[in-house]
C-alpha positions as CSV (number, residue, x, y, z in Angstrom):
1,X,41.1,-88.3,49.5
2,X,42.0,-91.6,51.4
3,X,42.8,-95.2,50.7
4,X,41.9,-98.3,52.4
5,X,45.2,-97.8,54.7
6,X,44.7,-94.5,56.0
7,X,45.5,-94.3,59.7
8,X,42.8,-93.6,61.8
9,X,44.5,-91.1,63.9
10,X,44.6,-88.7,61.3
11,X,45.4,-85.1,62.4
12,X,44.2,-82.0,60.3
13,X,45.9,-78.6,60.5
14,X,43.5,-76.2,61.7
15,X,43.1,-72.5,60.2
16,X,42.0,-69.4,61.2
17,X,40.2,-67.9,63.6
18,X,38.5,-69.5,66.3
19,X,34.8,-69.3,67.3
20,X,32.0,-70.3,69.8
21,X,29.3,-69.0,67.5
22,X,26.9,-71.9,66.6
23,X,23.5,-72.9,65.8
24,X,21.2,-75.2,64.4
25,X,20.2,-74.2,60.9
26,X,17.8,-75.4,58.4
27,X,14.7,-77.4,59.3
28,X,13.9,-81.3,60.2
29,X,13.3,-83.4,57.1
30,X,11.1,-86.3,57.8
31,X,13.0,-89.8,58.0
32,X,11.0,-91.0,54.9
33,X,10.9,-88.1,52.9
34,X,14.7,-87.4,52.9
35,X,14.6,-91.1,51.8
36,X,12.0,-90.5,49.3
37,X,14.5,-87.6,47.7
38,X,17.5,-89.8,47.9
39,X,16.0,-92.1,44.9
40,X,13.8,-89.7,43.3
41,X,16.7,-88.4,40.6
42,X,15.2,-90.1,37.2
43,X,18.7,-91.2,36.3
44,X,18.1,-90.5,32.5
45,X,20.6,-88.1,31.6
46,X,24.2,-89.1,30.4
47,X,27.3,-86.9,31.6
48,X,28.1,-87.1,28.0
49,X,24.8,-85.7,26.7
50,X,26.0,-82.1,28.7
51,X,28.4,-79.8,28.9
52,X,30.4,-80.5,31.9
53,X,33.1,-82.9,32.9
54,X,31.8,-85.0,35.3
55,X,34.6,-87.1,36.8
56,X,35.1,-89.6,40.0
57,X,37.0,-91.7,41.7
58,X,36.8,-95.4,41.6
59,X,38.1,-96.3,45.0
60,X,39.6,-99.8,44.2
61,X,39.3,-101.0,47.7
62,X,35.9,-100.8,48.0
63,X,35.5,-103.9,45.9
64,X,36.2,-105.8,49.2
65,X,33.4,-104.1,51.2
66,X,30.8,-105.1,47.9
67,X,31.6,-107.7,45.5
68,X,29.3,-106.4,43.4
69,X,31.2,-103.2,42.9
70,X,32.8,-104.5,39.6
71,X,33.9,-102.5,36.4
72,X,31.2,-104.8,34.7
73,X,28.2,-104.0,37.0
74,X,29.0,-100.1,37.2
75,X,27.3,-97.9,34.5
76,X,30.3,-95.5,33.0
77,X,28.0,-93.6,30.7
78,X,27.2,-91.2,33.8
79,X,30.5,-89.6,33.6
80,X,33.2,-88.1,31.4
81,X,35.8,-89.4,33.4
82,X,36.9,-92.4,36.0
83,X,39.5,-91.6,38.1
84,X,40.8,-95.3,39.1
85,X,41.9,-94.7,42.6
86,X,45.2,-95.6,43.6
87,X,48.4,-96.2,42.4
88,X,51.6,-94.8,43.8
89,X,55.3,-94.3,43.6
90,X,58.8,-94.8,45.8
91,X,61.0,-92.1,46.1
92,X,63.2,-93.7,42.7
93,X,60.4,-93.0,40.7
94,X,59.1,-96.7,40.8
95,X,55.3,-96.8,40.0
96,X,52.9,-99.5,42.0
97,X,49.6,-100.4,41.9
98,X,47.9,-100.6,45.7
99,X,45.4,-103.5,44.2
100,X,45.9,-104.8,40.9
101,X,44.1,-107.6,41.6
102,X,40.8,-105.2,41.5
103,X,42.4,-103.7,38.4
104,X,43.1,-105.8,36.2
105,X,39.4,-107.6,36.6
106,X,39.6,-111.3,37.7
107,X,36.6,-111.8,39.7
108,X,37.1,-113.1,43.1
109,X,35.7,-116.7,41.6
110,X,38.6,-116.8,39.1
111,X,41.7,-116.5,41.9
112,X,43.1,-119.7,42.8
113,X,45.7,-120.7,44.3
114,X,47.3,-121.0,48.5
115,X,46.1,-118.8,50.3
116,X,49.6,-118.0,51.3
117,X,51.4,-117.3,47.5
118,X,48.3,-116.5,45.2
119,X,48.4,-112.7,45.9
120,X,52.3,-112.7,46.1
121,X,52.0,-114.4,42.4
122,X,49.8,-112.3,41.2
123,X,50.2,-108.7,42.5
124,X,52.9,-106.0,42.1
125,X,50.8,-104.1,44.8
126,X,54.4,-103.6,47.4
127,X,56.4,-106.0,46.0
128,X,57.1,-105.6,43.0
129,X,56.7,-101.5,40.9
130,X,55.3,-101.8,37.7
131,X,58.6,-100.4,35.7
132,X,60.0,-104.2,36.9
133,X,56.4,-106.1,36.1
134,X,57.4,-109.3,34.3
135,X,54.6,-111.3,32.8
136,X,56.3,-114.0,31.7
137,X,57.1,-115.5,35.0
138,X,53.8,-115.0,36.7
139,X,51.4,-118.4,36.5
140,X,48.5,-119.1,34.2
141,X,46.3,-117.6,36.8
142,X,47.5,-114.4,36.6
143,X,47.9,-114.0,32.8
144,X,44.3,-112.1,32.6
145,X,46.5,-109.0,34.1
146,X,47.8,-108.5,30.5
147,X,44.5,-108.8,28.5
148,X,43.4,-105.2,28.1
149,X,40.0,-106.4,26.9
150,X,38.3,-107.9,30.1
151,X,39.5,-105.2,32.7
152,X,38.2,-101.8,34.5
153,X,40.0,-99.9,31.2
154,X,38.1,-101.3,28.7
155,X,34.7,-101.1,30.5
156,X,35.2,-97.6,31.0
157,X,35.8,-97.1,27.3
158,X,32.7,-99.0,26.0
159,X,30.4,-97.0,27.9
160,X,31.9,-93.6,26.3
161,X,33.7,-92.5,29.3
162,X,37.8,-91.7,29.7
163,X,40.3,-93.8,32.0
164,X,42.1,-91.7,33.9
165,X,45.1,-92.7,36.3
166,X,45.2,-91.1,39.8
167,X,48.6,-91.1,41.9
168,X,49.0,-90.8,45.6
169,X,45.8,-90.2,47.7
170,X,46.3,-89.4,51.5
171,X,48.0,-92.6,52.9
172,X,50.3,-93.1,49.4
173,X,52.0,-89.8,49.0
174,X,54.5,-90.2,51.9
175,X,57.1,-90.4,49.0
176,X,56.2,-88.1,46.7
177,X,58.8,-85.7,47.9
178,X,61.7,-87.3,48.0
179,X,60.9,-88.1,44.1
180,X,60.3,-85.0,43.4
181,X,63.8,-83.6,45.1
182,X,65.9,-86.3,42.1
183,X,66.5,-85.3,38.7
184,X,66.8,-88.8,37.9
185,X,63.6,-89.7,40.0
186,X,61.5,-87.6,38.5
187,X,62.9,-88.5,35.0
188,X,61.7,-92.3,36.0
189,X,58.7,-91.7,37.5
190,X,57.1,-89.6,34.1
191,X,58.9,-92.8,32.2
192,X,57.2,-95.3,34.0
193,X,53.9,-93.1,33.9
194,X,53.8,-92.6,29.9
195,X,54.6,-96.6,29.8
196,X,51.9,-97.7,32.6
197,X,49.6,-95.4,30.9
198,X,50.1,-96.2,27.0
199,X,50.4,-99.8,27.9
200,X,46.8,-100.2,29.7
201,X,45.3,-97.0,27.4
202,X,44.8,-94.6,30.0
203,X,43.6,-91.2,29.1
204,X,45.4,-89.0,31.1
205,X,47.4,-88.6,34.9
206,X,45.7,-87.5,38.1
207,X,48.3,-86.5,40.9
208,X,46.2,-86.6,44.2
209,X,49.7,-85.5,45.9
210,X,48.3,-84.3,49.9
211,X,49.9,-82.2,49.8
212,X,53.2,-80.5,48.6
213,X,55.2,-78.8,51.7
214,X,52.7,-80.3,54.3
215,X,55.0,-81.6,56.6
216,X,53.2,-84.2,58.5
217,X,52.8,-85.9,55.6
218,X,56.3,-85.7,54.8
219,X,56.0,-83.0,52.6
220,X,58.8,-80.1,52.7
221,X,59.0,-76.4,52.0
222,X,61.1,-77.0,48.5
223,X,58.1,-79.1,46.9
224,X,56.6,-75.8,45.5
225,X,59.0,-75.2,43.2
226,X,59.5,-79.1,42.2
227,X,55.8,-80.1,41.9
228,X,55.7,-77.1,39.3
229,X,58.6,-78.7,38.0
230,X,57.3,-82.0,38.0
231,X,54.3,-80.9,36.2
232,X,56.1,-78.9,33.6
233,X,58.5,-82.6,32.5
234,X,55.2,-83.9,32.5
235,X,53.0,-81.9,30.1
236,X,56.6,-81.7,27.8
237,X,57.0,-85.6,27.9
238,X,53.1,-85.7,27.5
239,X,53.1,-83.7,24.3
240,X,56.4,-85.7,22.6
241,X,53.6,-89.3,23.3
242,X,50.9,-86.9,21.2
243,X,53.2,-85.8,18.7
244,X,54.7,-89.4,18.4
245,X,51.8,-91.4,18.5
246,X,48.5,-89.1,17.7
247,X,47.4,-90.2,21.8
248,X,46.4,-87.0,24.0
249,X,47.1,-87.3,27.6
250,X,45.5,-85.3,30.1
251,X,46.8,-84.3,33.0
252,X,45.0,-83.1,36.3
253,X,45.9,-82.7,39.8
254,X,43.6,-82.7,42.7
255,X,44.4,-79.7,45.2
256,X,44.1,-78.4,48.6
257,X,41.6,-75.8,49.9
258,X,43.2,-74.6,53.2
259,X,44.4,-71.3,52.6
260,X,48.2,-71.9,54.6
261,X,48.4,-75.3,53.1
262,X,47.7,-74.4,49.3
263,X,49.6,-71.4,49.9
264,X,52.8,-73.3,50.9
265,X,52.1,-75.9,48.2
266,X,51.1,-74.2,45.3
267,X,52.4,-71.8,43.0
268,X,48.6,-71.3,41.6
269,X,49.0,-69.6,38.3
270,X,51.8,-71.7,37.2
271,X,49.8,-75.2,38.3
272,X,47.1,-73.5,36.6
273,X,48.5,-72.8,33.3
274,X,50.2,-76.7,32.9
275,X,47.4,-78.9,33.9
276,X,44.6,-79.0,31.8
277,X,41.6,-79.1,34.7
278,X,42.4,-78.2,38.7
279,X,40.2,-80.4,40.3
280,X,40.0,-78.4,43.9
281,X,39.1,-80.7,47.2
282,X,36.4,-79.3,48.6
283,X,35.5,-80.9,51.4
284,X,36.7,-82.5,54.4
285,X,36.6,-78.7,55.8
286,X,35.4,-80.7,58.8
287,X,35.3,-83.8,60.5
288,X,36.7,-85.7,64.0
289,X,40.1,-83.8,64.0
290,X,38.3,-80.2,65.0
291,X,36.7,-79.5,68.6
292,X,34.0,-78.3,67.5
293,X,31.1,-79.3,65.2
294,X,32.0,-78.6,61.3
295,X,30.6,-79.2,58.0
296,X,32.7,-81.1,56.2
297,X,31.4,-79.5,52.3
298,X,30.0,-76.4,53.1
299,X,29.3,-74.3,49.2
300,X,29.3,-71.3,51.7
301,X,30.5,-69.4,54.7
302,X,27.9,-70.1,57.6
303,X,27.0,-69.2,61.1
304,X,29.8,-71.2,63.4
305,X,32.3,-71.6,61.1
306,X,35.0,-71.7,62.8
307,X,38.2,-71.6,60.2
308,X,37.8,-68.9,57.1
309,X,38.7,-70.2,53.9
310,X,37.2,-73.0,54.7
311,X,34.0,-73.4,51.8
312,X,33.9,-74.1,48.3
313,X,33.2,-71.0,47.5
314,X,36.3,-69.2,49.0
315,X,38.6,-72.4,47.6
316,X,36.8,-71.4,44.2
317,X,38.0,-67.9,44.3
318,X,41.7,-68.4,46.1
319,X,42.5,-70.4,42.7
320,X,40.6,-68.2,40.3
321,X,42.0,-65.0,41.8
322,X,45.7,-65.9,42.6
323,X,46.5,-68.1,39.4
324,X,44.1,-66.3,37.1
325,X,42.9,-69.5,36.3
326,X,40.1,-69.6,34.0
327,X,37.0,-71.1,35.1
328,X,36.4,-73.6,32.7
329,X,39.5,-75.1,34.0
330,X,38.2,-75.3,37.6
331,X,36.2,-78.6,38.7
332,X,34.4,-78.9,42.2
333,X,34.6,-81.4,44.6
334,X,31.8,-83.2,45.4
335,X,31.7,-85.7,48.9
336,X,29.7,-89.0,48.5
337,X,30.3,-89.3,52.2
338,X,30.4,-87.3,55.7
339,X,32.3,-86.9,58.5
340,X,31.1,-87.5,62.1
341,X,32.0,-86.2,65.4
342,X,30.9,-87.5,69.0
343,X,29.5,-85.4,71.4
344,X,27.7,-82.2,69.7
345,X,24.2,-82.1,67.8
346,X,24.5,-78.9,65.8
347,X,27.8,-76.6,64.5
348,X,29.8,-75.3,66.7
349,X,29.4,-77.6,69.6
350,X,32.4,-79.4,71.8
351,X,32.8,-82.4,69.9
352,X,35.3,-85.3,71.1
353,X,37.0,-87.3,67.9
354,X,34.9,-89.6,65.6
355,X,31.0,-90.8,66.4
356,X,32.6,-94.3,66.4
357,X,29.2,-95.4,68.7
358,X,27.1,-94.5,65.8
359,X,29.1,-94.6,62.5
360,X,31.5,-97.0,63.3
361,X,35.3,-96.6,62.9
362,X,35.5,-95.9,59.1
363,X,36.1,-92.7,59.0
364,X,34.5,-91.7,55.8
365,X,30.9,-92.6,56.5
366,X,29.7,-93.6,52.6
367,X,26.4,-91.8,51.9
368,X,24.9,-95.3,51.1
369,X,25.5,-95.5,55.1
370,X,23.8,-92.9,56.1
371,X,20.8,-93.7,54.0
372,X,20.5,-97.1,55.7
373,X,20.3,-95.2,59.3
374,X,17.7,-92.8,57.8
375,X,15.7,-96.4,57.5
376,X,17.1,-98.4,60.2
377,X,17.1,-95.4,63.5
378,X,14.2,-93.3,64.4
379,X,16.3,-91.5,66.3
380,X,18.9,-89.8,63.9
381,X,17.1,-86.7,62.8
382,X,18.1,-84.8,59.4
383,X,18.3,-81.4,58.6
384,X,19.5,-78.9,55.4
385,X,21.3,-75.7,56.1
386,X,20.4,-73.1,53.6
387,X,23.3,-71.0,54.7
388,X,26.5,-73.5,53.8
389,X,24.1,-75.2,51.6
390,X,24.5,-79.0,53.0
391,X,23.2,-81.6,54.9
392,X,23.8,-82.7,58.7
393,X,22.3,-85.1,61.2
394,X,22.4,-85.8,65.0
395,X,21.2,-88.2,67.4
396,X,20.0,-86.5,70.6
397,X,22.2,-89.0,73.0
398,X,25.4,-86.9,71.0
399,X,26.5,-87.1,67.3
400,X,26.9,-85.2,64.9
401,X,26.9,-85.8,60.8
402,X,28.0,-83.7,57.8
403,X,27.3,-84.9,54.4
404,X,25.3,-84.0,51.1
405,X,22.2,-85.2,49.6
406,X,20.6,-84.6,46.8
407,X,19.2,-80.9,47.7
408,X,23.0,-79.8,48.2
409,X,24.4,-81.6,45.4
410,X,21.7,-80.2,43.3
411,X,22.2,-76.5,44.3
412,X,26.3,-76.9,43.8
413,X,25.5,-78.5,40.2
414,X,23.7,-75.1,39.6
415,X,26.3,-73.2,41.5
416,X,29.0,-75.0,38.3
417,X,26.6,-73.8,35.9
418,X,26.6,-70.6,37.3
419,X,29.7,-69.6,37.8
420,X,30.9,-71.3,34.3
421,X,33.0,-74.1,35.6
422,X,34.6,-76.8,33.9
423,X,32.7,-79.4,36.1
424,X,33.0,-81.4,39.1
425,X,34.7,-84.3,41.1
426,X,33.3,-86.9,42.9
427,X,34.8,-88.3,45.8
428,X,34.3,-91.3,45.7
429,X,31.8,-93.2,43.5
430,X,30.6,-96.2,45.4
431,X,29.9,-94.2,48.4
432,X,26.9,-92.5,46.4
433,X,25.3,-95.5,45.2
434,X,22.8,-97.4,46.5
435,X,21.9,-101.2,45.9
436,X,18.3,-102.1,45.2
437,X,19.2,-106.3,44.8
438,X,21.6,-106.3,42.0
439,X,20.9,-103.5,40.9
440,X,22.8,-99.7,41.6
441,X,21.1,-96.1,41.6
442,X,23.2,-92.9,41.7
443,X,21.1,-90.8,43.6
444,X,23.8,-88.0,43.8
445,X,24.8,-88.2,40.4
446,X,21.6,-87.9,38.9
447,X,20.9,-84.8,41.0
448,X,23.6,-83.3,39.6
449,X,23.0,-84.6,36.3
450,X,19.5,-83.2,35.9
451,X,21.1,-79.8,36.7
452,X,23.4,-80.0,33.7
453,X,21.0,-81.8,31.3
454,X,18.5,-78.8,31.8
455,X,20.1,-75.5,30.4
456,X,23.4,-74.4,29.0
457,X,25.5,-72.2,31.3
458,X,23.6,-68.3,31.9
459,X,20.5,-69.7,30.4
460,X,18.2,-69.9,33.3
461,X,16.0,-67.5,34.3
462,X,16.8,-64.9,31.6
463,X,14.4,-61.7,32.0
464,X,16.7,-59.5,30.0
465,X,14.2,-58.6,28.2
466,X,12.3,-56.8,31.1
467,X,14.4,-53.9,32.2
468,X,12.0,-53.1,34.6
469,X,12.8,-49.6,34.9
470,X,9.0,-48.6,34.6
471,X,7.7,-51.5,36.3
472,X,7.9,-53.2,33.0
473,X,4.9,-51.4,32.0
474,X,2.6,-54.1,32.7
475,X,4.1,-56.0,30.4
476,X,1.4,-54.8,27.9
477,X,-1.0,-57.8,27.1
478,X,-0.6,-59.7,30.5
479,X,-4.2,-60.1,31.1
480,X,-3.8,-60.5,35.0
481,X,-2.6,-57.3,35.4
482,X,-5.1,-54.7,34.4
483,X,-4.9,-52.4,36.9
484,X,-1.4,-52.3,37.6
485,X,2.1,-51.1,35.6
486,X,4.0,-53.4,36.7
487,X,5.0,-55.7,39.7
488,X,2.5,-55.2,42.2
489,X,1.4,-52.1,41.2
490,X,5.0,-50.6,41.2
491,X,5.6,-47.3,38.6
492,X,9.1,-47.9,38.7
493,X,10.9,-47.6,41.6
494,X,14.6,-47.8,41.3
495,X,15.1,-50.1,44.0
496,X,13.3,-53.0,41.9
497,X,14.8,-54.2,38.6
498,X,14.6,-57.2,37.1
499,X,17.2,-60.0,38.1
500,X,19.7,-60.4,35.7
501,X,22.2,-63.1,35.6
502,X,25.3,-62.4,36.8
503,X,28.4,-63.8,35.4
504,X,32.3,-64.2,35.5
505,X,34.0,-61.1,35.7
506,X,30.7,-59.3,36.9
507,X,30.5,-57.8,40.3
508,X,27.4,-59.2,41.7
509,X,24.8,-57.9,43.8
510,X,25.3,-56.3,46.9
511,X,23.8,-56.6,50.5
512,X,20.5,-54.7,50.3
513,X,20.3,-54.9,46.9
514,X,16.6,-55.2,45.4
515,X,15.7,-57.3,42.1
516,X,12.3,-59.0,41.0
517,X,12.5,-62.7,39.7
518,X,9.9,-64.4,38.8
519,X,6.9,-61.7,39.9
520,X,8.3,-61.8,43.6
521,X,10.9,-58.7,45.2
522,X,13.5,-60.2,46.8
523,X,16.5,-58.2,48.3
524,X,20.0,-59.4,48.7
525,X,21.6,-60.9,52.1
526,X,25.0,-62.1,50.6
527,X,27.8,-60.3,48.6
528,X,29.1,-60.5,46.4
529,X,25.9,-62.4,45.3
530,X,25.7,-64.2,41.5
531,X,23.1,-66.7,42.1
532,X,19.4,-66.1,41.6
533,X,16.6,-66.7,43.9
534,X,16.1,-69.7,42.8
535,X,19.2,-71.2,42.8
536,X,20.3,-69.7,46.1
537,X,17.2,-68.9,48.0
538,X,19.3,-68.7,50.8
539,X,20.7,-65.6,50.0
540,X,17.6,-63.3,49.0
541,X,15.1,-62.7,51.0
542,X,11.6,-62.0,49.8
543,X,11.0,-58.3,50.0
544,X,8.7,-55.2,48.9
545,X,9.5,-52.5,46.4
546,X,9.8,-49.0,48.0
547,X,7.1,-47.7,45.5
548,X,4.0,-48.9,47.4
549,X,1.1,-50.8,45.5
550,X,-2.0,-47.9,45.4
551,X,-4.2,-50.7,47.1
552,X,-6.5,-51.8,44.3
553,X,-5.6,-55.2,43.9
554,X,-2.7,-57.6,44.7
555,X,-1.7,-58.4,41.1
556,X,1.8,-59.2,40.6
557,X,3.9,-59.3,37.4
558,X,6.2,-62.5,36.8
559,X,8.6,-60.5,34.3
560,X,8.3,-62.5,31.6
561,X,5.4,-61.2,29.3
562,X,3.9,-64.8,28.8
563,X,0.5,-64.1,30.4
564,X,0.5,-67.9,32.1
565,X,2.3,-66.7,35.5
566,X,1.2,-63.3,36.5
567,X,-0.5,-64.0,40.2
568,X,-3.7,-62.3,40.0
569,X,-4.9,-61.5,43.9
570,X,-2.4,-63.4,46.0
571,X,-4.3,-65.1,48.8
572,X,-7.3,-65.6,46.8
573,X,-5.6,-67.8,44.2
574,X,-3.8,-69.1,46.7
575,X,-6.9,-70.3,48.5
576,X,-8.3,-72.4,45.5
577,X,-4.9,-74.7,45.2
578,X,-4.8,-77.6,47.4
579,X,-2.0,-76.8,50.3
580,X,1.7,-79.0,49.5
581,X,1.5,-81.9,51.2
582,X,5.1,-83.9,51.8
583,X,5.3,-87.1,50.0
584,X,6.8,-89.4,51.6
585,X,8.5,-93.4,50.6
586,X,6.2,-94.6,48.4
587,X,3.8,-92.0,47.6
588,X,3.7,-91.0,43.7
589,X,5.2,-87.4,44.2
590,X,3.9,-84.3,42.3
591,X,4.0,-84.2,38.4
592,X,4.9,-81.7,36.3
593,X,2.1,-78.9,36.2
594,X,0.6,-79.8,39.7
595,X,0.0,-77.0,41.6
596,X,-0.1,-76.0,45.5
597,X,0.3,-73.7,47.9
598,X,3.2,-73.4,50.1
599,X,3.3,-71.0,52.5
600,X,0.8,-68.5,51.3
601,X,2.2,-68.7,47.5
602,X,1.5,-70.8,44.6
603,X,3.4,-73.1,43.1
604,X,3.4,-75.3,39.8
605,X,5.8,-78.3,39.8
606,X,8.4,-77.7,36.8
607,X,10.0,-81.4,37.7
608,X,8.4,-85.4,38.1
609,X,8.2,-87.2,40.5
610,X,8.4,-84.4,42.8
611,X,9.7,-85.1,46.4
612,X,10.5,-81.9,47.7
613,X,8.6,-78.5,49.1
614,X,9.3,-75.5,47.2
615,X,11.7,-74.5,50.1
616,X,14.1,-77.6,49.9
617,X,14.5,-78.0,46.5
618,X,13.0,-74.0,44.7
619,X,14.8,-75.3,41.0
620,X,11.8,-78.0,41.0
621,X,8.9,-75.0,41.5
622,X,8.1,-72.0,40.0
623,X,5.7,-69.4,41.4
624,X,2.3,-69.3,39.6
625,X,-1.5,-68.9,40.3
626,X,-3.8,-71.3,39.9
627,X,-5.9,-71.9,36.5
């Protein structure tokens, strides 16, 4: 994660082996359609109303890019927690605020003073460390700072959300080591932290330390040891303020992905076992520091990758697997932004440093951005790769994009569900929300959102009641399949059972593996595989069972003895629903219950309005015949 300082020269260590394997995955969304599914999320559910902690980052800086982008104009009740992004220490422990003039909440309207000594007046930010804050000889101007009802703190908590105080970032960790080396040092800085955060009624502590023992960032091989230290005087001094005052603090810590760095920075079960969540950074996998074209969030391995480790997936099972961390403790990362490079137009192309002719020299490209060029440029073309499960753009001229959308963030919401973690992490708010006049939609929150509001953890898709060992039989009553015992005619071959849900601690299924979901065979391309068809079309294909249907009709069971679903003929049915036809900006969308034909299979809409084919976004279809 970055500040508004971070250098622009940035160099990334790079992992793993090398390759010159590439293509160009997924296929070509239409310029208005992808901006059709950016705002299509109804935005009704709360992050309270679920489950899951949904946290992110409130990027203080980005208040001076929008003016808008205010603790009063921000709607809290979408997450659990609000990670206010940055403050930071000195190697004695001394705590700072990098903009407390965003902080503590006076509008831009309400600063007065020169030009020249307003913001010395009124902000700590280098000058002065919050542990030597004295109120009492700022001006009248500045006196707001100490009234905890007006400010980002208090907003937070009136919209049912927790406060929660993230140190360091990128840019403002260059002194965390030396801090953490001093006895004394460290004894300040958890002093000053359990004053800054009782004072101001923060919820808990965030350390967004990048990263212990990664040296060019001033990091050293003896922080492993001391940032387990650290943590330990912290959760100990954090328990005395509970015991003392009846006030729980949380404590997180945001952590690397890279195999060699988390390995050199981490002791993983005994990080694991202190903090209460491990919020894991997954993304920035990619960007203008490789030489070739990356994703920067990949869920998944994919075809060019070129350093191993490097996906959410693998990052998920380093931590579960060498801390035995359990996985309601583990929250995902989730990128509001991408990562450009110049030069290429698909992974694993030469790329040479950041598409600053496109994008601009910020090198976090806000997903807000990108949405504008989907509008603005008829010439940057979009596209989803199933395989990593993200997004990517190019321009033909050279550029390349990585980023998410709604599709992606959708299918890694369902990837939390499935999997049973604690949640996810935003990085970083503002760059997932777009402005309609004065008003914001979260687009990428509400896709996420919708995934959590739907079904508890393991619910979805539950056939468990169909073994299928005898081609369930027909599932006796389902009217549509008369002549057959079971799907398509099968009388129970072994190699088709009916999908059941996977979950932690279970194996999987295997490459070549064969299950039945929802009336359709589909076999297994991935290992080891927990997702279902549905939630990871990617990695099934659809299939036939080795028992061969006897040829009287194409009648296929959906499992699920309800009688509604069973397709009765296949192409017949199919040929009495209207073909799908892509909405685009402006166009109503498919409600719930419409149904259509996508390639050569039927389809009723489970979700409204509905955007998206059955192939870009399967969670909002299920297969069906028509009535």
């Amino acid at each position: 994660m970055f500040s508004f300082l971070q250098s622009q020269d940035r160099t990334r260590m790079l992992e793993g082996n090398r390759s010159e394997r590439g293509s160009k995955l997924g296929f070509k969304l239409k310029m208005a359609a992808a901006l059709a599914a950016a705002i299509a999320f109804s935005g009704n559910v709360s992050a309270q109303e679920t489950s899951k902690r949904v946290s992110a980052y409130w990027a203080d800086w980005e208040y001076w890019a929008d003016s808008s982008f205010t603790h009063d104009n921000v709607d809290f009740s979408k997450l659990t927690h609000v990670q206010y992004a940055f403050a930071w220490n000195d190697e004695d422990g001394n705590i700072y605020f990098t903009d407390p003039y965003v902080f503590y909440g006076l509008g831009a309207q309400s600063f007065s003073g020169g030009a020249g000594d307003g913001p010395v007046k009124c902000s700590p930010q280098f000058w002065h460390p919050y542990s030597q804050y004295d109120s009492s000889i700022q001006d009248a101007v500045c006196q707001g700072w100490n009234d905890h009802e007006s400010g980002f703190v208090k907003s937070v908590h009136d919209d049912g959300a927790k406060a929660i105080l993230s140190m360091g970032g990128w840019t403002l960790s260059h002194k965390v080591s030396e801090m953490m080396e001093s006895d004394t040092a460290r004894a300040a800085f958890i002093e000053n932290a359990v004053t800054l955060l009782t004072d101001w009624d923060f919820d808990g502590l965030d350390l967004d330390f990048e990263y212990p023992g990664y040296a060019p960032n001033g990091g050293r091989s003896i922080d492993k040891d001391n940032f387990t230290t650290l943590l330990k005087e912290l959760r100990e001094r954090f328990d005395e303020v509970e015991a003392e005052t009846g006030k729980s603090l949380e404590l997180t810590a945001a952590v690397a992905c890279g195999p060699s760095i988390a390995e050199e920075g981490y002791d993983f079960a005994e990080v694991g076992a202190v903090l209460d969540y491990v919020n894991l950074m997954t993304y920035d996998f990619g960007g203008d520091w490789d030489t070739v074209a990356q994703h920067t969030s990949p869920l998944f391995p994919y075809e060019g990758q070129v350093n191993e480790g490097f996906d959410a997936d693998s990052c998920r099972n380093m931590w579960m697997t060498e801390g035995n961390i359990p996985a309601e403790k583990i929250i995902l990362g989730m990128s509001h932004y991408g990562r450009s490079v110049a030069g290429a137009t698909a992974i694993g192309e030469t790329a040479s440093g950041q598409d600053v002719a496109h994008w601009g020299s910020d090198t976090e490209t806000r997903y807000y951005q990108i949405v504008e060029k989907m509008q603005s440029d008829s010439s940057f073309q979009t596209a989803y790769d199933p395989e990593a499960v993200t997004h990517y753009g190019w321009f033909e001229d050279g550029g390349f994009i990585s980023f998410e959308d709604t599709t992606s963030i959708a299918e890694r919401a369902q990837y939390v569900v499935n999997q049973d973690l604690g949640g996810v992490m935003i990085w970083q708010l503002r760059g997932g929300m777009l402005q309609e006049n004065d008003t914001y939609q979260y687009p990428l929150l509400d896709a996420a959102l919708e995934v959590f509001g739907q079904t508890d953890p393991g619910s979805e898709d539950d056939d468990s009641a169909d073994d299928g060992d005898t081609g369930d039989t027909g599932d006796t009553g389902d009217t549509g399949d008369t002549g057959d015992t079971g799907s398509d005619g099968s009388t129970g071959s072994s190699a088709c059972v009916a999908f059941e849900q996977p979950y932690a601690g279970d194996p999987g299924y295997s490459v070549g593996d064969v299950v039945v979901f929802d009336g359709v065979a589909y076999e297994s391309n991935h290992a080891p595989n927990w997702w279902s068809p549905s939630a990871a079309p990617s990695l099934w294909s659809e299939t036939t069972c080795q028992t061969a249907d006897d040829g009287s009709d194409n009648n296929t069971d959906n499992g699920s003895d309800d009688n509604s679903n069973d397709s009765t003929g296949g192409d017949s049915s199919a040929a009495s629903c209207p073909e799908f036809q892509q909405p685009y900006a402006g166009d109503a969308g498919y409600e719930i219950g419409d149904m259509v034909t996508f390639e050569g299979q039927v389809y009723a809409s489970t979700f409204g309005p509905n955007w998206w084919s059955p192939a870009n976004a399967p969670q909002y279809w299920e297969a069906s015949s028509c009535q």
